[in-house]
C-alpha positions in Angstrom: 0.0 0.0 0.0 1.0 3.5 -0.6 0.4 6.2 1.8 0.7 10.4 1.6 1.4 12.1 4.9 -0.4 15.3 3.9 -0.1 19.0 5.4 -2.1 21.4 4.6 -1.3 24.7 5.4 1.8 25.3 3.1 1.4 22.6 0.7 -2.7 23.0 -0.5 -2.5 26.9 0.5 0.0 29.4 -0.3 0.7 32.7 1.4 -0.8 34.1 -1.3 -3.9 32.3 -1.0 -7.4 34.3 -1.0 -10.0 32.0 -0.1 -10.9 31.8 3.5 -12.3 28.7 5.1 -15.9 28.8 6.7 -14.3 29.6 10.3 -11.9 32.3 9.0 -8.4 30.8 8.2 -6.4 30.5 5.2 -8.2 28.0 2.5 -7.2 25.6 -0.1 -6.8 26.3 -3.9 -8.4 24.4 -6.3 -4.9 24.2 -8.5 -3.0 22.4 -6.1 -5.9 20.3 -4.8 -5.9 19.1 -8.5 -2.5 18.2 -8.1 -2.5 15.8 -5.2 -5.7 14.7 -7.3 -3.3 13.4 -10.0 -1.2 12.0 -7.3 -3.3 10.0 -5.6 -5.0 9.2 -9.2 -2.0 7.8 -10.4 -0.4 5.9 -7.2 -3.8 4.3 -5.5 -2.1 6.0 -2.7 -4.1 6.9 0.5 -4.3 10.0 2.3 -3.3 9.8 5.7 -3.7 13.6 7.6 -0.6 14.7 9.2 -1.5 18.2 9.4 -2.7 20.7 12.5 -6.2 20.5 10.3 -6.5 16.7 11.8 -8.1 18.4 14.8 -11.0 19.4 12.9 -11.3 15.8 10.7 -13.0 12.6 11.8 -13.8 9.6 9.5 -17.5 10.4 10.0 -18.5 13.7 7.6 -21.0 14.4 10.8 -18.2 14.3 13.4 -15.8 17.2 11.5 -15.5 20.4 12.3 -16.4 23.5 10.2 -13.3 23.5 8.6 -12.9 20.0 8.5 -15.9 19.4 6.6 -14.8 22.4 4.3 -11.7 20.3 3.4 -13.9 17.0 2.7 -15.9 19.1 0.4 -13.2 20.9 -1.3 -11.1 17.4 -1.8 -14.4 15.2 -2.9 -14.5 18.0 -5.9 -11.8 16.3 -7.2 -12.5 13.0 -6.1 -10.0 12.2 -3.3 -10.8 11.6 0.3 -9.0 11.3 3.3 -8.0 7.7 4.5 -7.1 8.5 8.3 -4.8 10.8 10.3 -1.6 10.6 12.8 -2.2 10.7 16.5 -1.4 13.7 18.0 2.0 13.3 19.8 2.4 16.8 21.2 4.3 17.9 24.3 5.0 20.9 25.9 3.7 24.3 24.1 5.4 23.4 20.9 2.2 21.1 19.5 4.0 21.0 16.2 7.5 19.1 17.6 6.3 16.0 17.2 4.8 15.9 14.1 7.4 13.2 12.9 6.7 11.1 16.0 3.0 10.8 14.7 4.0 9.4 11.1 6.4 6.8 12.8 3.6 5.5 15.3 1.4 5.3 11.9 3.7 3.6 10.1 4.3 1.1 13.0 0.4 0.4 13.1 0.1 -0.1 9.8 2.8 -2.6 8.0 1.1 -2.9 5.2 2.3 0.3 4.0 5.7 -0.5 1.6 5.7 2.9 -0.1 5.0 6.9 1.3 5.4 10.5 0.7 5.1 13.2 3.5 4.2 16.1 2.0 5.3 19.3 4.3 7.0 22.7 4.4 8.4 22.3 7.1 11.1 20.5 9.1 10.1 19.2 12.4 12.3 18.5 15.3 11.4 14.8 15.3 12.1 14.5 11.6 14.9 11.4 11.0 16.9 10.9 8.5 14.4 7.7 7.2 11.8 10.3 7.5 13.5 12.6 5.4 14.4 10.2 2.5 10.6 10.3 2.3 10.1 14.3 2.6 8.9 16.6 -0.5 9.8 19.7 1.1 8.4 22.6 -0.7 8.5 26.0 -0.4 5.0 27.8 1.6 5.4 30.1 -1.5 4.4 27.8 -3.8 2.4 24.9 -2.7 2.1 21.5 -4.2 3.0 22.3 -7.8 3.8 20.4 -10.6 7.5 20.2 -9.6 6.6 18.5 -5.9 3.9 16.5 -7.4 7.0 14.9 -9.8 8.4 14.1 -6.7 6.1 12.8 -4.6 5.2 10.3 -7.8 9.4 9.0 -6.9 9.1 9.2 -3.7 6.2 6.5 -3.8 8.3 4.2 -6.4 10.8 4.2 -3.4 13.0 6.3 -4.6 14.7 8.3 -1.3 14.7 12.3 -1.5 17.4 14.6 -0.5 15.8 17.5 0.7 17.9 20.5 2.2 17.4 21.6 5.7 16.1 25.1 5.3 16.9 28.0 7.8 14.0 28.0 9.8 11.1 30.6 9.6 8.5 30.9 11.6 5.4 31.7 9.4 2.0 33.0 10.2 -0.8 31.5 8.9 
């Protein structure tokens, strides 16, 4: 089985992005939705939610949030849906330091997975070097263009990426 570790913020949105979600925060454009469309399209791959936006997404459309449900509605346009998510592993203040501890408990739960892509702009404390080898870092610029989506379709033939550690930014969203 294949598996995509999918943020949101950063990869379906851009800091250029207009539309808004219902409860006020930055949406997701239709452009780059249609990209992990072709992604998923073409792999069989499953969406597993790794993103912050997991707090508002349950596997029952009646349990999501506002937001949440936005996000099923904007990704059932293009025919994708979301599989599952990561548990949250948070300590501390920092809830996003352990974002890489969440994939890793996933990936032990679910052997069945041979091949995955974690799509994220960001490097997280907790992020490996196995983890990495699996990382399409983009830029929060850009989103999920057609240059990541070329990568994510080698990072789920197995092939390892290289991406460079970025100087960290904090960014507002």
């Amino acid at each position: 089985m294949k598996a995509v570790f999918l943020d949101i913020d950063g990869v379906l949105n851009r800091e250029e992005t207009e539309e808004m979600t219902p409860e006020g925060l930055t949406g997701v454009e239709d452009g780059l939705v249609e990209n992990l469309s072709m992604l998923v399209h073409k792999t069989g791959a499953k969406i597993i939610l790794s993103s912050d936006w997991k707090e508002e997404w349950e596997a029952e459309y009646e349990d999501c949030g506002i937001d949440g449900k936005y996000l099923v509605d904007k990704l059932a346009r293009y025919r994708i849906t979301i599989s599952d998510k990561t548990a949250d592993t948070s300590t501390g203040s920092n809830v996003y330091s352990m974002r890489g501890a969440g994939i890793k408990r996933y990936l032990e739960l679910h052997p069945e997975i041979d091949f995955y892509a974690i799509l994220d702009d960001k490097f997280y404390d907790d992020f490996d070097d196995t983890l990495s080898e699996h990382l399409v870092f983009m830029e929060n610029k850009a989103g999920f263009t057609q240059k990541y989506l070329e990568l994510a379709l080698l990072a789920l033939e197995g092939v390892k990426m290289t991406p460079e550690k970025p100087e960290l930014e904090e960014t507002e969203w």
